[in-house]
C-alpha positions as CSV (number, residue, x, y, z in Angstrom):
1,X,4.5,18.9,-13.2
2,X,2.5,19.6,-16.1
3,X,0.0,16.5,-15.9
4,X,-0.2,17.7,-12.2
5,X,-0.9,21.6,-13.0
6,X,-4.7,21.9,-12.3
7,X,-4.2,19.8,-9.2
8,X,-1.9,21.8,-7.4
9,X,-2.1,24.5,-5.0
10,X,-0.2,27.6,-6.4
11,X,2.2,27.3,-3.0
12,X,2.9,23.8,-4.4
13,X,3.6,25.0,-7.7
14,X,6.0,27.3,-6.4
15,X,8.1,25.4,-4.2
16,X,8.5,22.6,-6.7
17,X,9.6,25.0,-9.5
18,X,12.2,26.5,-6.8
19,X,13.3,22.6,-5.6
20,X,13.7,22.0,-9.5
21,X,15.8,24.8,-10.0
22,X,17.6,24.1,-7.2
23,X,18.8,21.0,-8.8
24,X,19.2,22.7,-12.1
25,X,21.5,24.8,-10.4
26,X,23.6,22.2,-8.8
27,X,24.1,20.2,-11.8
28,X,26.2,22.8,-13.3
29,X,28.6,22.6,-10.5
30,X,30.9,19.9,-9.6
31,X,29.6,19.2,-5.6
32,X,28.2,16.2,-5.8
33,X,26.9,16.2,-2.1
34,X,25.3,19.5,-3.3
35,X,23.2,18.3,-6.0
36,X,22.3,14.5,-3.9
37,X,21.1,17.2,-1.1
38,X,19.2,19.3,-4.0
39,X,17.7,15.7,-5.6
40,X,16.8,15.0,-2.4
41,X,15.1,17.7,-1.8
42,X,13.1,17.4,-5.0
43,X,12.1,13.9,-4.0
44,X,10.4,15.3,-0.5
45,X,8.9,18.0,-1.8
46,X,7.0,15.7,-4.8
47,X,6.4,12.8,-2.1
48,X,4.8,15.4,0.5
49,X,2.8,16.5,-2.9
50,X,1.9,13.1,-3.9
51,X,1.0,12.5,-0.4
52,X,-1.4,15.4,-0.3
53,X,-3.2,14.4,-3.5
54,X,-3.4,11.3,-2.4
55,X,-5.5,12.0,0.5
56,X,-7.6,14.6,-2.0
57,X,-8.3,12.0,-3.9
58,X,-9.1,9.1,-1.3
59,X,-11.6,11.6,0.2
60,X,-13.3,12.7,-2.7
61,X,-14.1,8.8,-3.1
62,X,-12.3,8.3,-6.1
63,X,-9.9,6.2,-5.4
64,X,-8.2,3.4,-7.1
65,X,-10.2,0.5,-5.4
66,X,-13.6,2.0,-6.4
67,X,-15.2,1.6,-9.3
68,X,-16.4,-1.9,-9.3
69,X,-13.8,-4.6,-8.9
70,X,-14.0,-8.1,-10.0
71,X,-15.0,-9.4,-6.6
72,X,-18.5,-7.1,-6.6
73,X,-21.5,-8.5,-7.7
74,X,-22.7,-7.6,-11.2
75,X,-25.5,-5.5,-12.1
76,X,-27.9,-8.6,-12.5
77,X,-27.1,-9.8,-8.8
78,X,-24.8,-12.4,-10.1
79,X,-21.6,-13.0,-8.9
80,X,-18.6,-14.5,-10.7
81,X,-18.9,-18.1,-11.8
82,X,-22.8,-17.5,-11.4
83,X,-23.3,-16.3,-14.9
84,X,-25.7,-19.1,-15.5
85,X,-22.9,-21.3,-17.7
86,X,-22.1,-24.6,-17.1
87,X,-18.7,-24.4,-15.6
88,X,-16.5,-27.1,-14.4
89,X,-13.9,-26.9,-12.6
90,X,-11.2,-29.3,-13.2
91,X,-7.4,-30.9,-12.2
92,X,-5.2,-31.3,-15.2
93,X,-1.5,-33.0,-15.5
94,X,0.4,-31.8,-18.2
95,X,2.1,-34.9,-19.6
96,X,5.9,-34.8,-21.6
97,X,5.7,-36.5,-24.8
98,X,9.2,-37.5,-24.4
99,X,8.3,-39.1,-21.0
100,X,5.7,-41.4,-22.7
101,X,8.1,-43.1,-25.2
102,X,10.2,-44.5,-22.3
């Protein structure tokens, strides 16, 4: 929750702190349908949060596709395998030594 601090709405903030001490709270009992509820609770909550960041992100452009991938042509105009280099493309067969003294 730290790392996600400035991201986060304080409504957010507050109802993962209370889901997380929800947990807390169950682990120091013995119901252990109690704290499964509580954990999964906590996992909603942080997927509905991850979910909503998600879409910030995505609409704010800066998404994990962006930002030049291999497949985009370089600044020159060039595309892979256009760099101007003689490149050959070639079939190999990788041969066993021990199949060759037979």
């Amino acid at each position: 929750m730290r790392e996600l601090g400035e991201r986060l709405s304080a409504d957010q903030k507050q109802a993962l702190e209370g889901a997380i001490k929800n947990v807390r709270e169950k682990l120091n009992g013995n119901d252990a349908d109690a704290i499964k509820q509580a954990t999964d609770d906590l996992q909603n909550q942080f997927q509905n949060i991850s979910a909503e960041l998600y879409k910030q992100a995505a609409s704010q452009g800066g998404g994990a596709q962006t930002g030049g991938g291999a497949a985009e042509p370089k600044a020159g105009g060039a595309t892979p395998g256009q760099s101007g280099e003689n490149v050959v493309d070639a079939d190999f067969e990788v041969v066993d030594d021990d199949k060759k003294k037979s």
